[in-house]
C-alpha positions, 0 to 999 in steps of 0.5 A: 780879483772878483769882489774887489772895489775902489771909490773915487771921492773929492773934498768938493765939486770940481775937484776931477774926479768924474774925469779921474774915475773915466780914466781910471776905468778906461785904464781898467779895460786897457789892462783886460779887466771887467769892470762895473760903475756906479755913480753916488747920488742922483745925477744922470749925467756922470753915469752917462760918461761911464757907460761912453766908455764902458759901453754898457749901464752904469748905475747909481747908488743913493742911500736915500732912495734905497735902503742899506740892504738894497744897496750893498745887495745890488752891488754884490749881484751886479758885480758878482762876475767882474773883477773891479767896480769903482764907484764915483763919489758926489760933490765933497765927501761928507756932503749930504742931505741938507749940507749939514749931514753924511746921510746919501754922500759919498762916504755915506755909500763908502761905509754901507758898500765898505769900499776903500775910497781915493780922495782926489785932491787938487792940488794946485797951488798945494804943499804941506797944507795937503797933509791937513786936508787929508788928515782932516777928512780921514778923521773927521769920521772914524770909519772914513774909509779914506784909504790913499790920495791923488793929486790932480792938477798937480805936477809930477816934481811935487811927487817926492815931497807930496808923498812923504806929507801924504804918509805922515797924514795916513793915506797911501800917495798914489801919485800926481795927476798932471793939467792938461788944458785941453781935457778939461770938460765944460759945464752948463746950468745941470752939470757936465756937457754931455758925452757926445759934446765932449770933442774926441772924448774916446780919444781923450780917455785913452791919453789920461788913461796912458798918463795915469798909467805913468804918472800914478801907482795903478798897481797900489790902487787895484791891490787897495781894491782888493782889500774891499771885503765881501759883501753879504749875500745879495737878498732875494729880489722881490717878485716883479709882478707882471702886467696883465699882458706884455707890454710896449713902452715908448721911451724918449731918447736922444740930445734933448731926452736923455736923463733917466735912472738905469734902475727904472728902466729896469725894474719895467723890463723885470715887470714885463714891459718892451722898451722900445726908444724913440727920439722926438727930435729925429723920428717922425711917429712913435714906435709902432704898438706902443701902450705907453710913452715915457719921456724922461728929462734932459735938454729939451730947451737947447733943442726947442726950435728942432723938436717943435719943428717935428709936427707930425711926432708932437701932434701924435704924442697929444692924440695919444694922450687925449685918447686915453694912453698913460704918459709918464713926463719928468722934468724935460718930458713935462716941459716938452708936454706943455703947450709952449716952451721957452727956448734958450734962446728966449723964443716961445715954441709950439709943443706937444699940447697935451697939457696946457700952459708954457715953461719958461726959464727962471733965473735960479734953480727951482725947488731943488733937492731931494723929496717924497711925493705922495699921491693926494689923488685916487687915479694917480700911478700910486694910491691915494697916500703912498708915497715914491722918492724923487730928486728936482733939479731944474731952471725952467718952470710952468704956470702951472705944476699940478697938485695930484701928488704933495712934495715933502722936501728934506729941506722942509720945503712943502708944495703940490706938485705933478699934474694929472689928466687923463692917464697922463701924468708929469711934473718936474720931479725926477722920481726913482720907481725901486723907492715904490715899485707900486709906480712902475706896476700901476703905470704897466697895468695902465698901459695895458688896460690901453692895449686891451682898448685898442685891440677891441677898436681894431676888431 
């Protein structure tokens, strides 16, 4: 079955198929199956969900962060030694850059992977009407890739006459997927809630996957998996250039700090770093010998209280940082940074301080989307006019949110953004280092040329 791949797609947001595809690759590991995930698109916290039930990294799969080779090459080297992967869609199916093209969208990642996808329909309050929406999507492009259906939320009486419209419309019927009120999953202003916020999510998991078991033809679906043809033979991956010695990176992580790019964290560990985890709301200093610190995004405003009660951890990240050690701060990371923030209960707390000015929430999304952000400045972690890709997506704001980098947004949007001082280096967007790995690599040397500083004060 090596080689075989499934993706889970939906007409829109809110459909079920994050927890669909849980489920689906909880059923995968009952049944003894090696399984490989991946999300579309740029969000964290799906893939967060995956890897609570995995138990190891999920990836994500976005065409405008990476080439077409990139993408059907990296999954054809990560998923060379499993026997399934599925891949989770985002929000409907055709719904990508500007809402007005299929370029980074589900689809977008079923054709460039040639993965036969499962269009998760809920059907709630559905009959016949369900044979023109799956008409409808399997056509609307001619290599949809649109190879079967599920009915979510819909009861298994409605199977029989489900499955006839099903067939007649073109798509294999897999089955209904009953309601069950008590896994449903909330939401807050960035999506889901996190793993460790869902109540017995394991336990949760094991049940939808017993009822898929029941309820829908899993037998079909791993054979329309099989059908996945083979990807061609992954690129040679480029050579990661070291630092000038081996490097060690502090990386936040934890309920506040929790929203990062497998992808980056691996493409440092291939340029030589150690990375070394840390929670700024439960640990009392940084990792010892660390060289660098990169904070990533998350929550830090539902744990504003916590994390400016931690004093001594927020008082060393600013000694670090006016001494010269590079500091990389994306979103919650550039919030935490700042002198104060905005808690989500309205209360301004003591920060980190090692940039000035305060976050304070707003009450819609802040310049939201994809873009490309170029270094308008020589000491940047890229050179003056390079560019690297990136996602923003964020309630909170600054007084202040630099100009050492230009943002050119797919919506057309323009702005300065990403402040610089020192070497420490954070704004709001969310940046994906593969798109320029010269990122990772500058950021690395930094940190070693603050290695080699330190170790001569210590003689």
């Amino acid at each position: 079955m090596a080689g075989a791949r499934i993706l889970m797609g939906a007409p829109k947001s809110g459909s079920g198929k994050t927890f669909l595809t849980c489920a689906l690759l909880q059923a995968c590991l009952n049944r003894g199956k090696t399984v490989r995930s991946y999300k579309c698109g740029p969000d964290y916290i799906d893939p967060m969900f995956h890897r609570s039930v995995l138990g190891i990294r999920s990836g994500n799969l976005d065409s405008y962060f990476s080439s077409e080779e990139e993408i059907w090459s990296r999954v054809a080297r990560e998923t060379r030694q499993q026997d399934i992967t599925v891949i989770e869609g985002v929000m409907g199916y055709y719904d990508g850059l500007g809402g007005n093209t299929t370029s980074a969208s589900a689809y977008d990642i079923a054709r460039i992977t040639r993965t036969p996808s499962v269009l998760v329909i809920d059907g709630k309050g559905m009959s016949l009407s369900m044979g023109a929406l799956i008409r409808g999507f399997r056509e609307f492009r001619a290599d949809s890739q649109i190879k079967a259906v599920i009915a979510n939320r819909t009861g298994a009486g409605m199977a029989g006459r489900l499955k006839e419209i099903a067939e007649d419309a073109g798509c294999i019927f897999l089955g209904c997927f009953p309601e069950r009120p008590k896994w449903r999953w909330e939401s807050r202003h960035l999506g889901l809630m996190l793993p460790e916020e869902v109540d017995k999510l394991k336990t949760t998991l094991e049940e939808a996957a017993e009822e898929m078991e029941r309820h829908l033809d899993l037998d079909r679906l791993f054979e329309l998996a099989e059908t996945a043809p083979a990807l061609p033979d992954p690129v040679r991956e480029k050579t990661a250039v070291q630092a000038t010695a081996p490097v060690r990176v502090a990386v936040a992580r934890d309920e506040a700090f929790c929203f990062y790019y497998e992808e980056n964290l691996e493409l440092l560990e291939k340029m030589g770093a150690r990375l070394m985890f840390f929670s700024p709301l439960h640990d009392s200093r940084l990792p010892a010998e660390a060289d660098g610190i990169l904070l990533g995004g998350g929550y830090p405003e539902l744990y504003a209280r916590e994390l400016s009660e931690n004093i001594s951890l927020r008082q060393e990240i600013r000694n670090m940082s006016e001494a010269g050690m590079p500091v990389i701060g994306e979103c919650g990371g550039f919030l935490y940074l700042l002198e104060e923030l905005e808690g989500a209960d309205g209360i301004l707390y003591p920060m980190a301080g090692a940039l000035a000015g305060r976050g304070i929430r707003r009450e819609r999304l802040v310049r939201f989307g994809y873009g490309e952000f170029t270094a308008e400045r020589e000491n940047c972690f890229l050179e003056k006019g390079e560019a690297i890709r990136g996602h923003e997506f964020h309630y909170w704001d600054s007084e202040d949110n630099g100009a050492a980098y230009q943002a050119q947004k797919t919506s057309g949007q323009s702005y300065p953004c990403i402040r610089r001082e020192r070497a420490t280096e954070a704004g709001f967007p969310h940046l994906y280092y593969p798109s320029a790995p010269a990122y990772a690599k500058r950021f690395l040397e930094a940190c070693g040329e603050f290695q080699v500083r330190k170790t001569r004060r210590r003689r």
